[in-house]
Phi, psi and omega in degrees: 000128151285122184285062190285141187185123179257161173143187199289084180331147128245207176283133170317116180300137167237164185222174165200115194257086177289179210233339207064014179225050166076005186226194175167195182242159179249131149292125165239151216196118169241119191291154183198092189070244191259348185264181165234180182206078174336127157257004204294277189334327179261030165268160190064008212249142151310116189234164187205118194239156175248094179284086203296006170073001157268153187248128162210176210249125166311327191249350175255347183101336173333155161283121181241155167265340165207151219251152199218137166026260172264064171038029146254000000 
């Protein structure tokens, strides 16, 4: 079965969950408009992103022909 799901990429979340002996686990997490999507499930796994060839400006939504640091 495919899971499809769209929307906008933003920068990827990270975490660091210590452990108390100076180490931990690092969370990583892809953001996408207002949701997120934990990837830890997805390692070892086929995972896939498709780029659909729109560009657009984060905070107005605008059509850009190119993207700058976070996309404004």
């Amino acid at each position: 079965m495919e899971d499809v799901q769209e929307g906008v990429l933003r920068k990827m979340l990270a975490g660091l969950e210590p452990d108390g002996a100076g180490e931990g686990i690092v969370h990583y997490a892809l953001r996408r408009g207002a949701s997120t999507t934990e990837m830890a499930p997805f390692i070892g796994e086929p995972f896939t992103l498709r780029f659909t060839g729109e560009r657009s400006c984060i905070v107005c939504g605008r059509s850009v022909k190119k993207l700058f640091g976070q996309g404004f």
